[in-house]
C-alpha distance (Angstrom), angle and dihedral (degrees) to the residues before:
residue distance angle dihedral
X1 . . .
X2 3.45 . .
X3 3.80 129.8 .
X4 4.35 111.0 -144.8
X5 3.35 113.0 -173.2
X6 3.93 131.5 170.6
X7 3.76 125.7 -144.1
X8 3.79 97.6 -134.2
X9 3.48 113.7 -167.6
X10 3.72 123.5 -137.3
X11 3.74 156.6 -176.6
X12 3.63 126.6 -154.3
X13 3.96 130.9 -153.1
X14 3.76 97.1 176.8
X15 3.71 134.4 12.7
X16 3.78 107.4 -81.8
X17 4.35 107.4 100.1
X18 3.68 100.5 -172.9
X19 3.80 120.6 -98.7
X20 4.00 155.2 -156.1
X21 3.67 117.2 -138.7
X22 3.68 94.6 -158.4
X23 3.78 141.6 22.1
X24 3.76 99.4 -107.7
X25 4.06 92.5 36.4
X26 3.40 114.5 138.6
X27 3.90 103.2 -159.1
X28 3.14 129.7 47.4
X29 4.13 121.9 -128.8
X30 3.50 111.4 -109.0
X31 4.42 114.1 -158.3
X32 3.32 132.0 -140.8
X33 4.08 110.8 -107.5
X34 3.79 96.6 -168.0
X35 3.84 130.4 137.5
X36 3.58 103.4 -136.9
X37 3.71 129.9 1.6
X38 4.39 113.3 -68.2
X39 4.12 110.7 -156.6
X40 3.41 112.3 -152.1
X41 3.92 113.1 -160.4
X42 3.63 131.8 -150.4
X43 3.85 115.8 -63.9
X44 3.74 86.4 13.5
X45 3.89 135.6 121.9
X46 3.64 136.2 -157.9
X47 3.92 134.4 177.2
X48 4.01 106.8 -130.4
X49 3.67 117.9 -159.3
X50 3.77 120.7 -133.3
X51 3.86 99.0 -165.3
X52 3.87 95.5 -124.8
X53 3.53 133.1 109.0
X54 3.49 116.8 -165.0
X55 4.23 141.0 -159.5
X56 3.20 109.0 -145.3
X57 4.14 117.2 -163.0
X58 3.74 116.9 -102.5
X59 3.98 101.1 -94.8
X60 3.87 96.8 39.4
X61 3.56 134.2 93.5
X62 4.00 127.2 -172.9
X63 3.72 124.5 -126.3
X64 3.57 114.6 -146.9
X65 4.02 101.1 -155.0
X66 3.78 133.6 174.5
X67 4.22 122.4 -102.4
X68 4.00 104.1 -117.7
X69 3.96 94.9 -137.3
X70 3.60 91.3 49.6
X71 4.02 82.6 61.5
X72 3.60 99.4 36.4
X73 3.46 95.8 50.2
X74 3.97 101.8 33.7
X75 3.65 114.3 7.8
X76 3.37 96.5 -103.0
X77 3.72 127.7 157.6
X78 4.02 144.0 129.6
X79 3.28 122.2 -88.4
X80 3.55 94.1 -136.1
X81 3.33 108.9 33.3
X82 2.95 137.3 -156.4
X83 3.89 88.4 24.8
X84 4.03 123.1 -159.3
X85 3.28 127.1 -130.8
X86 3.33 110.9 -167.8
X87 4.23 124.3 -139.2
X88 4.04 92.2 -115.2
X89 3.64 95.1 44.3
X90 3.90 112.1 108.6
X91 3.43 111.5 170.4
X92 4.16 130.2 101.8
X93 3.84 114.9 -61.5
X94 3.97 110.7 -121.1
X95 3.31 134.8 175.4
X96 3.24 138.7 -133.4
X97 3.59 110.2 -139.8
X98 3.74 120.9 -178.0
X99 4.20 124.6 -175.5
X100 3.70 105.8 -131.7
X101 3.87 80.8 170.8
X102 3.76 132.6 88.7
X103 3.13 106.2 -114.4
X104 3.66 127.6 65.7
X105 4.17 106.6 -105.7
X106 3.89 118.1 -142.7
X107 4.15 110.7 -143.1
X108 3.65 106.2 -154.3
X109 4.37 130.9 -173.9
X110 3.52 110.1 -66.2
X111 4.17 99.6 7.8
X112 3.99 111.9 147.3
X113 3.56 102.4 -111.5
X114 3.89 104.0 173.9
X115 3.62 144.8 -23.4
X116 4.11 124.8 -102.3
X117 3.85 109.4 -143.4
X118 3.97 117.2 -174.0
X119 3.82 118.1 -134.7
X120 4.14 137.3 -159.7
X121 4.10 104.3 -125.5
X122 3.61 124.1 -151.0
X123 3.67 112.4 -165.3
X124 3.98 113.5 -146.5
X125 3.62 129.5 -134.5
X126 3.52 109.4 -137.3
X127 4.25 112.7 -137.7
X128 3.64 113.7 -163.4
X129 4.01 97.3 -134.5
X130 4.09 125.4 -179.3
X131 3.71 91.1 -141.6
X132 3.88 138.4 6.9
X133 3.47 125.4 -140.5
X134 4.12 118.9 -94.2
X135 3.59 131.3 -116.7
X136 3.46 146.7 -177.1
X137 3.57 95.5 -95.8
X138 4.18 95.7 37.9
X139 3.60 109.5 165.1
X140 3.60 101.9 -15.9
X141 4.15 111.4 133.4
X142 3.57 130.8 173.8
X143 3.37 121.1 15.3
X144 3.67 99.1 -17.9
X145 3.92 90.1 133.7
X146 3.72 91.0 69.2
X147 3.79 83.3 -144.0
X148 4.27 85.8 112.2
X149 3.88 129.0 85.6
């Protein structure tokens, strides 16, 4: 098999280059680049700054995505998740974490507060059209399977 790899390039305001933790890792970890320690509390939200900016090739997006032990063992997530960064956008990656927990969650220098995963984009063409063609499914949304509970 094939190994793809991307030469992102990109500028750092603190110490923390982003990193994988293992050789098939998806994400990348993305580090807190904060001055002194931010508490978020229960029910609250706060965008943390990583101290990188990135450039992203033409084609690619980034998906800003949430680390599962951070929510597992503390309830934390991002708000809006996964988050886009978009190939022409240059400034400094933050995230918006948010404490779904119940405790308030202290965000220290250096923590791991997300992963960066690199997508393909396809751009659509949009065709006005009078009619679309039917399915089985047709307009049915949420739920309408009955399969949920």
């Amino acid at each position: 098999m094939n190994e793809v790899n991307k030469k992102i390039k990109v500028k750092i305001k603190g110490e923390f280059v982003p990193r994988y933790q293992s050789k098939e890792a998806a994400g990348c970890d993305l580090f807190a680049c904060v001055d002194e320690h931010v508490v978020i509390e229960p029910g609250d939200f706060c965008a943390i700054p990583t101290g990188i900016r990135l450039e992203i090739p033409k084609g690619y997006e980034a998906q800003v995505r949430p680390r599962s032990g951070l929510a597992m063992k503390n309830g934390i997530g991002i708000l809006n998740s996964p988050g886009t960064i978009d190939a022409d956008y240059r400034g400094e990656i933050k995230v918006i974490l948010f404490n779904f927990g119940k405790q308030p969650f202290t965000i220290r220098r250096g923590d791991r507060i997300a992963q960066l995963v690199f997508i393909h984009v396809t751009r659509a063409e949009f065709v006005p059209a009078k009619q679309l063609r039917s399915t089985k499914r047709g307009s049915g949304g949420f739920g309408h399977t009955g399969r949920g509970r």
